[in-house]
C-alpha positions, 0 to 999 in steps of 0.5 A: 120292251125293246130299244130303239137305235143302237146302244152300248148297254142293253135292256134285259131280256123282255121276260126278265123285265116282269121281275123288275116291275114286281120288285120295283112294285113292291118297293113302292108298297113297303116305301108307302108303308113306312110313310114320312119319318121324323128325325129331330135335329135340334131345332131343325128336322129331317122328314124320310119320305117315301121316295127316299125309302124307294130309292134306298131300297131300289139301289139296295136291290141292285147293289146286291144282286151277286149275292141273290138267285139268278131268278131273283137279282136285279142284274145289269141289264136290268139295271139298264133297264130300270134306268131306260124306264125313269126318263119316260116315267118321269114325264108322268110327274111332269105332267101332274105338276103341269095340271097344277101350274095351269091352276096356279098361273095366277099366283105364280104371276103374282110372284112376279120378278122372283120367278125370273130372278132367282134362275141366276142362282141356280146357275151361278150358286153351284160355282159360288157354293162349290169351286172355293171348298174345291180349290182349297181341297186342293183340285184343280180344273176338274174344279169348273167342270164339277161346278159350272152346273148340276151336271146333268146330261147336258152339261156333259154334251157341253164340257165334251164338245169344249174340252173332251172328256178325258180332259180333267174339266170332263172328269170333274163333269162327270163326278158332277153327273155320278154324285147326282144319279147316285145320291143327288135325289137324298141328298138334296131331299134332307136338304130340302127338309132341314131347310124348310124345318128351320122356318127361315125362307117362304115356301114358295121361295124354297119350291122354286130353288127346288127346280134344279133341273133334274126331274128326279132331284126336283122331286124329291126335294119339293116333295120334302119341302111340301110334306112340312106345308097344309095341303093347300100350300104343298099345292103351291110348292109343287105348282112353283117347284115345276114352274122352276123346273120348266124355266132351267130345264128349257134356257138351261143349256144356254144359259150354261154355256154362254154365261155359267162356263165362261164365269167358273173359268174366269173365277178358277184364274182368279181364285185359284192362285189364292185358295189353291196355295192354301191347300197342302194336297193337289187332288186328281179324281181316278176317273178312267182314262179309257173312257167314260163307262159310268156315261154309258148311253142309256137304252131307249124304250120303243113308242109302244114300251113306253105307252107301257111304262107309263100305265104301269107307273100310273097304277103303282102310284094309285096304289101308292096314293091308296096307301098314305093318301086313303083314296082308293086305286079302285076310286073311278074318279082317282083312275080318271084322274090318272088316265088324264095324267097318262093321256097328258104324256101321250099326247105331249109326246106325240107332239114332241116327236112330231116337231122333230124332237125341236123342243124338249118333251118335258115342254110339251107335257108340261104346256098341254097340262097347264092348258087343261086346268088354265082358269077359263079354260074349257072344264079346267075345274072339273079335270083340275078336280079329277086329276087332284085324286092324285097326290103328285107325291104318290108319283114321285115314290115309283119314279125313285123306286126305278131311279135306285134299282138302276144305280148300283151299275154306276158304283163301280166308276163312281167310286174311282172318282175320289171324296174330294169331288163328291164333297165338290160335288154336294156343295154344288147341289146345296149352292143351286138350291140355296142360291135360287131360294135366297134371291127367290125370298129376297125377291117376294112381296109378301108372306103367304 
């Protein structure tokens, strides 16, 4: 596989890549193995799905490369790579979801304003949730950029252009994004599961708080919401999860930037004042005043590589799938099902790039899947039946396993940042979830 433009960090060389899938493979076999784990907590439970068995063991891989054979680590590069390859796999998952919205399109209809609704808590419950815990830890305007957002990508373009990244609201953005590629995904899955174990939201009410705007922490935590549900509504909770998803990945940028920011500034200077004297410590995160290592651009995939990628996820899931949901990887309607999600992404990519890029891929895919399985449209049954062969669980447990193998390279900058902002940094995830589930329930009209 090979890049496409030039990179600060590098895909490992193309004969080293073929140990990264054997590994990356066969975590996904050991995760699907061990199946869900139960961990009561009192009235509550935590269910360990496969992916989070994935990602573990994938970042424990990385973490300890320098002590396996140089035949055997998973080095930088390779780390690098790993990391190249989970944002093309991840529009595999988008397109299972998008084949399960079309279906769905009904129902979601029916949800009327608590779809629309509860993105307002998405994008103010980071700053509800996160910036009073921060100031009364005693940070300061790394506060707003820790809490604005998720801190995804795009909220690092936003705090770059407005402040610099080496401004302290850059390094508080920056926590923001690490804590989210180190552990976002776990952390937000047990979030997800001791929720939903408490019985207290609607499920679809939770499915839609699951869609933060993070393909990885989407998943992980519908999949643990879905995995306490009959099969028939873990259908629904991946339907509106994606739903969710699609609606903060698309006007989240703008609605950040025009609505999110300018709030979380003006509530630092009117609570900072208050909560800040209250705290006996003024906490600086140790980012690197050098630059931003931890935010090293990501190597791109070639076209071909890609294509690559994607029937290669594919296979693992249908092994995957094989394991914990007993339909067979040699099943001609599960490979069918599969080729339809691989030609789903290839097609909306094909799209994607030939509109110059103006919308993101994640759109395309996700319209195209929602096309084939629309109610009336032509042979929606049929591909909507195909295409079911394929649990979308069994995706996510591949994905994770690329997300964990890439993350031990950012620990190094993830630990200069400090534990105030990383607690910050989970209260701001908790508050994007919860937010949203709370106005989506307030917001339902009836019970399933």
């Amino acid at each position: 596989m090979s890049t496409t433009g030039s990179n600060a960090a590098r895909l490992a060389p193309a004969g080293e890549q073929v140990r990264l899938f054997v590994a990356a493979f066969v975590v996904v076999l050991i995760a699907e193995y061990i199946g869900n784990v139960n961990v009561p907590m009192g009235p509550a439970k935590i269910i360990l799905l496969p992916l989070l068995w994935a990602l573990l063991m994938g970042a424990a891989l990385g973490l300890a490369a320098k002590r396996m054979p140089p035949g055997m680590s998973i080095n930088t590069e390779l780390q690098n790579t790993a990391a190249a390859i989970l944002q093309p796999s991840l529009l595999l998952f988008i397109a299972k979801l998008g084949l399960l919205v079309g279906a769905s399109i009904p129902k979601l209809a029916a949800s009327g304003m608590g779809l629309i609704f509860q993105e307002f808590g998405h994008f103010f419950g980071t700053m509800v949730f996160g910036l009073p815990i921060a100031l009364l830890l005693g940070i300061k305007r790394q506060a707003i950029g820790a809490t604005f957002s998720v801190g995804r990508e795009p909220s690092l373009a936003i705090i770059s252009e407005r402040f610099g990244m080496q401004s302290p609201e850059g390094q508080g953005v920056l926590a923001e994004y690490l804590t989210g590629t180190v552990f976002g995904a776990v952390f937000i899955a047990v979030l997800a599961g001791l929720v939903t174990s408490l019985n207290i939201f609607n499920p679809l009410a939770l499915a839609m708080g699951a869609g933060v705007g993070s393909g990885s922490m989407m998943a992980a935590a519908s999949g643990a919401i879905a995995a306490q549900q009959t099969p028939e509504v873990a259908k629904d909770v991946a339907a509106f999860a994606a739903a969710s998803n699609l609606i903060t990945t698309t006007i989240g940028t703008y609605f950040t930037l025009f609505l999110s920011l300018p709030f979380t500034i003006w509530a630092y200077k009117v609570l900072e004042p208050i909560l800040g004297r209250k705290s006996s410590v003024s906490a600086t995160p140790g980012a690197s005043s050098e630059g931003n290592d931890a935010h090293q651009e990501i190597p791109s995939l070639s076209v071909p590589a890609q294509v690559v990628v994607w029937i290669l996820v594919g296979v693992f899931a249908l092994f995957g799938n094989w394991i914990n949901y007993k339909v067979a990887a040699t099943d001609p309607a599960a490979i069918a099902g599969m080729a339809i999600v691989v030609g789903v992404v290839i097609v909306g990519y094909a799209l994607y790039r030939i509109t110059m890029r103006k919308l993101p891929a994640v759109v395309w895919v996700s319209l195209i899947g929602m096309a084939l399985t629309y109610p009336g449209f032509p042979f929606a049954a049929e591909t909507a039946a195909l295409t079911g062969k394929i649990n979308f669980l069994a995706l996510t447990t591949p994905i994770l396993a690329f997300a964990g193998l890439s993350i031990a390279k950012d620990v190094p900058a993830f630990k200069r940042l400090g534990w105030r902002i990383v607690v910050v940094s989970f209260m701001a995830n908790a508050g994007t979830f919860l937010g949203a589930t709370i106005i989506a329930q307030f917001f339902m009209h009836s019970p399933l």
